[in-house]
C-alpha positions in Angstrom: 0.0 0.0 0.0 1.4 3.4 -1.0 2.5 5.7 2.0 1.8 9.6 1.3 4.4 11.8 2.1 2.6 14.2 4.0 4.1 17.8 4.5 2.6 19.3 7.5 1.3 22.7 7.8 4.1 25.0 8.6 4.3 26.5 12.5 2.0 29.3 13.1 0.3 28.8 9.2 -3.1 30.5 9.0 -6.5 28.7 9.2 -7.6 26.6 6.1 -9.9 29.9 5.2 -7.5 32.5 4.7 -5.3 29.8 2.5 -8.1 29.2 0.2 -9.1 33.3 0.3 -5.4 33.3 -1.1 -5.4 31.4 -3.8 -8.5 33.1 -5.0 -6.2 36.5 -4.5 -3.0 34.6 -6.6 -5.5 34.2 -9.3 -7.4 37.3 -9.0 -3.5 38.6 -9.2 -2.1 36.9 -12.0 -4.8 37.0 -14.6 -4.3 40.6 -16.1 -0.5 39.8 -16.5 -1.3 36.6 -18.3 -3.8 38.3 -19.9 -2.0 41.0 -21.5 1.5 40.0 -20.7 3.3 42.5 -23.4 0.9 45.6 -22.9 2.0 45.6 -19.2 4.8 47.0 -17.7 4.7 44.7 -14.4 3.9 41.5 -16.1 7.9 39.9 -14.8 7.6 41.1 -11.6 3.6 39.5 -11.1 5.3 36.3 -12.4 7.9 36.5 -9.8 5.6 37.7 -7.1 3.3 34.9 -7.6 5.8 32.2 -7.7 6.9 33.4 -4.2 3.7 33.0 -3.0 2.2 30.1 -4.3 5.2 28.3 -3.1 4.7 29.8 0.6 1.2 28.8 0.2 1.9 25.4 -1.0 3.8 24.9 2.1 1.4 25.8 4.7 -1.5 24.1 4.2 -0.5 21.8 1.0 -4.3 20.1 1.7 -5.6 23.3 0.7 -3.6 23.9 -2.4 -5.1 20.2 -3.9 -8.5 20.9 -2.4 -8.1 24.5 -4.6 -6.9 22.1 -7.8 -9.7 19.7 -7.2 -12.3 22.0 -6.9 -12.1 25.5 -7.9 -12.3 25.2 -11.8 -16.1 23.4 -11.2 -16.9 26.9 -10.1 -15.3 29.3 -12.8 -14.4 27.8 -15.8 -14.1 31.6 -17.1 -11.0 31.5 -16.4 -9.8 27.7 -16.4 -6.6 29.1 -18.0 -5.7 31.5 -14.8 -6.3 28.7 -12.4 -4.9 26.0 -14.9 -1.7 28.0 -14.6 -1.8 28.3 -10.9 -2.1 24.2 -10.2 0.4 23.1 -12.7 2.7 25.9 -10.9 2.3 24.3 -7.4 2.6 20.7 -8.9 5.7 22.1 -10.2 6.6 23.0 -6.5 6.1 19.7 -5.3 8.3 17.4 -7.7 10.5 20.2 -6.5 10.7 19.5 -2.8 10.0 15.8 -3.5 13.2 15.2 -5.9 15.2 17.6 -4.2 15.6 20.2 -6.9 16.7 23.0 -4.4 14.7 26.3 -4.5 16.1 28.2 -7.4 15.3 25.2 -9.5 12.2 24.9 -7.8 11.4 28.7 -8.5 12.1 28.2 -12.1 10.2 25.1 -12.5 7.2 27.5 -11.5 7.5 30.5 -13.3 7.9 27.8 -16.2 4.2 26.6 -15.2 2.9 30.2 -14.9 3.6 31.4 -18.5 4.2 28.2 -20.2 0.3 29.1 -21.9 1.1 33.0 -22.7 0.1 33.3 -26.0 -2.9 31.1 -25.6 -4.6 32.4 -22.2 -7.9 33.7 -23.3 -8.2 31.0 -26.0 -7.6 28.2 -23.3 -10.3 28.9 -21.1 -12.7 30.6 -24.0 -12.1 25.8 -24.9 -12.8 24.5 -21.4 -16.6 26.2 -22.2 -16.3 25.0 -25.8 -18.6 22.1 -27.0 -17.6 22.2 -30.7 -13.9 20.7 -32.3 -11.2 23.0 -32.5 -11.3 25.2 -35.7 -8.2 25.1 -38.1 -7.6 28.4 -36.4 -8.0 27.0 -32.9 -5.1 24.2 -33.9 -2.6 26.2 -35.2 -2.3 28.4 -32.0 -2.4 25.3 -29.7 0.5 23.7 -31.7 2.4 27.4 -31.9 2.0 28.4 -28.5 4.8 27.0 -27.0 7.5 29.0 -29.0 5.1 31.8 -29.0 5.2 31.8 -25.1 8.9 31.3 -25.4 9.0 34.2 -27.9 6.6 36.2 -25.4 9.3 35.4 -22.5 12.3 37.0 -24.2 10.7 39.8 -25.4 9.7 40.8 -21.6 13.3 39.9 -21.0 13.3 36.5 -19.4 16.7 35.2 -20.5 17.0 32.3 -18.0 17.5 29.0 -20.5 15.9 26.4 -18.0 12.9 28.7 -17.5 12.7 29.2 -21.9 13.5 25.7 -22.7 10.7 24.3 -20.2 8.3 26.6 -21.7 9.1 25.9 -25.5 9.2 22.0 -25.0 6.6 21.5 -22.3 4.3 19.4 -25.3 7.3 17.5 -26.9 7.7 13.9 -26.7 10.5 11.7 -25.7 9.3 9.5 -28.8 9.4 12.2 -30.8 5.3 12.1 -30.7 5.0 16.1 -29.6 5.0 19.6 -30.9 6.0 22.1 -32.0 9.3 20.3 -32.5 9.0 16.5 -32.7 12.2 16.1 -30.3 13.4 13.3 -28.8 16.0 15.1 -26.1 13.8 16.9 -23.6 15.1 18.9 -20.7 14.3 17.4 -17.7 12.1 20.3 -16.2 9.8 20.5 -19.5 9.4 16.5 -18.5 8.2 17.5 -15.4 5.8 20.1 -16.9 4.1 18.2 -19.5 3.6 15.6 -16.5 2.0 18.4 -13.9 0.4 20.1 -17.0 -1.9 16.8 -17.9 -2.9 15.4 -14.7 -3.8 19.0 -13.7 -6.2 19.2 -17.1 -7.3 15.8 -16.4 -8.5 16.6 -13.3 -10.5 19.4 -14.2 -13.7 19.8 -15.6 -14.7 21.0 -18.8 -18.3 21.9 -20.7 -18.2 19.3 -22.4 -17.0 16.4 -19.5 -16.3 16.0 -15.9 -13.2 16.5 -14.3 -11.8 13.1 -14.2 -11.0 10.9 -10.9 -7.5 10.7 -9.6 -7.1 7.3 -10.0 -8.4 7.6 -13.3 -6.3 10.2 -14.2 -3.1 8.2 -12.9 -4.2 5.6 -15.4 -4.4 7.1 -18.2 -1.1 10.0 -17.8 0.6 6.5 -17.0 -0.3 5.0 -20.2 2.4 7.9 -21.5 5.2 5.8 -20.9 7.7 9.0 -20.0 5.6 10.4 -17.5 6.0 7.4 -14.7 9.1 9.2 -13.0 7.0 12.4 -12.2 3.5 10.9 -12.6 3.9 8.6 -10.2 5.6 11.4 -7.7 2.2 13.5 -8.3 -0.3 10.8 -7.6 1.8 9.4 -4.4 1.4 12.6 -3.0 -2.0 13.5 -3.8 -3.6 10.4 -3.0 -6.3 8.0 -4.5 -8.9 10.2 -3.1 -7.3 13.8 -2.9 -9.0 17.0 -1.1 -11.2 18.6 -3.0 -12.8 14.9 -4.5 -16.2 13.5 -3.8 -16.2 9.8 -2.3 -18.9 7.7 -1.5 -19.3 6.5 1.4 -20.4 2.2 2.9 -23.1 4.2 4.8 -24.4 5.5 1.1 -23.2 9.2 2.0 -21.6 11.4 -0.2 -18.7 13.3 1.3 -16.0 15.9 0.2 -12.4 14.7 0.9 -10.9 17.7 3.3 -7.2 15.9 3.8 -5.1 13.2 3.3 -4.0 11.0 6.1 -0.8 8.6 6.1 -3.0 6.0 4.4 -3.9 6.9 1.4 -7.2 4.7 1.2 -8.7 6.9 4.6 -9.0 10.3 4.3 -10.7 12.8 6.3 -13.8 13.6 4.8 -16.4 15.9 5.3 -20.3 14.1 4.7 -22.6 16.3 2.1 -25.6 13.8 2.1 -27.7 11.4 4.0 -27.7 7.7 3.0 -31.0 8.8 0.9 -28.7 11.2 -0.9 -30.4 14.6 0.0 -28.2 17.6 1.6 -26.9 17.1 5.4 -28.8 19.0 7.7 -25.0 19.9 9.1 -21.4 19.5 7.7 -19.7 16.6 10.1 -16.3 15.9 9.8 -15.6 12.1 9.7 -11.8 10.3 9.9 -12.6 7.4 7.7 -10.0 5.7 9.5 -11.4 5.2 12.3 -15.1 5.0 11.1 -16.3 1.7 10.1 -19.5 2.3 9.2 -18.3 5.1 6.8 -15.4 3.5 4.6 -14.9 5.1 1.8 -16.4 3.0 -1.5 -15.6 4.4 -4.4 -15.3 7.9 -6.0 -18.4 9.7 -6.4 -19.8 11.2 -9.7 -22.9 13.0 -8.1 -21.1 16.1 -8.5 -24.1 18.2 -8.1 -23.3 17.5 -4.7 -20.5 20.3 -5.3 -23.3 22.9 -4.6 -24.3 21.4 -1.3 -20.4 22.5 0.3 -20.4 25.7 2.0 -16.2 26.1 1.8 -16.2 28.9 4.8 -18.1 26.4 7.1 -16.2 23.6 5.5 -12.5 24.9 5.9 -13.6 25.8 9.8 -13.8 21.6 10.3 -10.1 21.3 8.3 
């Protein structure tokens, strides 16, 4: 059985609230600059600002940051590609600390995440809303946009080669299967990205389909044989049923995972529904470990139970 390797909220860290109330502000902070990136004059130093604090966020209450990657896109798909940006950034952060990059690497690794979209950002979320195939249109910027990012980058100045070559290879391949370039020589921190980049798009939602599961999503980035050294990193540490996930329960609740524990098959969850499967008349916070009667079944697809969690009441039980 896999054993999570749990980073514990840092001394004197702020209550689960104020951590999610800041990654709402990261975004909130980051979207004009990757908006507009070349029409602002403070576009680097939002990047830099950003990274510092998504990585002191990340630190103190890491159950936060995946219950933020879990569920926030449900809510605002508007702007998938703002918090898109944000998760792969802080998955970045924790290969990081997990394979001992040290913290310039680290730092680079997610200012790489941040602006490896630059040149696509209103077009990426403008898809997560879209129904219809890509247009011709559509397809070319996808398959352009990482050495128009990279392009983007330099132009603002960025002349850090790690950061550039991250960005600019972040789809290729190690068979020679990816874009722009069809390489088969990847630099080891645009291996990592690609990995962070698709199991952060596979677990959220779009118009057109659910966000998938995490053990689903393990599956299938697994099936790309090149992302096993940092896929399986990603899904050791978030678990089979991450924050942010809804589980069903032996006693036929629904619940909302809230944090991991050392085994990664008995999370603290949080019960939405009744065994009937209407709303709990109160949020109760359940350690499945310790709770026969409430094991945790299987993943839960109701997510219209999403609209039954109250996240300030919810965060007060974390």
């Amino acid at each position: 059985m896999l054993r999570q390797m749990l980073s514990p909220p840092a001394l004197n860290a702020p209550s689960a609230w104020p951590c999610w109330q800041a990654w709402n502000e990261l975004a909130d902070r980051l979207a004009p600059a990757l908006g507009s990136p070349l029409s602002r004059l403070d576009t680097l130093d939002t990047l830099h600002e950003v990274a510092d604090q998504l990585m002191h966020l990340g630190r103190q209450h890491p159950d936060v940051a995946i219950f933020h990657l879990v569920h926030a896109p449900c809510v605002d798909l508007q702007r998938y590609s703002v918090t898109h940006a944000l998760h792969t950034a802080w998955l970045m952060s924790l290969i990081a600390q997990r394979k001992d990059w040290g913290s310039t690497d680290e730092r680079t690794g997610v200012l790489a995440a941040l602006s490896m979209n630059l040149s696509i950002t209103q077009l990426q979320s403008d898809l997560a809303t879209q129904v219809e195939p890509l247009s011709p249109v559509q397809r070319e910027a996808i398959e352009h946009h990482p050495t128009e990012s990279r392009w983007i980058l330099e132009v603002l100045g960025v002349d850090n080669a790690d950061w550039l070559d991250a960005v600019e290879q972040h789809h290729e391949q190690p068979d020679g299967t990816g874009y722009p370039r069809g390489l088969t020589r990847l630099h080891t921190m645009a291996d990592a990205l690609r990995t962070c980049d698709v199991l952060g798009a596979k677990l959220s939602p779009r118009s057109s389909r659910p966000g998938l599961m995490s053990s689903r999503a393990a599956a299938e980035i697994f099936r790309h044989r090149s992302a096993g050294y940092f896929g399986a990193t990603l899904i050791r540490e978030l678990g089979l049923y991450p924050p942010g996930s809804l589980v069903e329960l032996s006693s036929g609740e629904v619940a909302v995972v809230l944090r991991r524990s050392r085994d990664p098959m008995t999370p603290d969850v949080v019960v939405l529904s009744d065994g009937l499967g209407r709303p709990a008349t109160s949020l109760m916070r359940c350690a499945t470990s310790r709770a026969p009667g409430r094991h945790i079944v299987r993943a839960s697809a109701r997510q219209d139970c999403r609209a039954w969690i109250d996240l300030p009441m919810l965060f007060s039980l974390a």
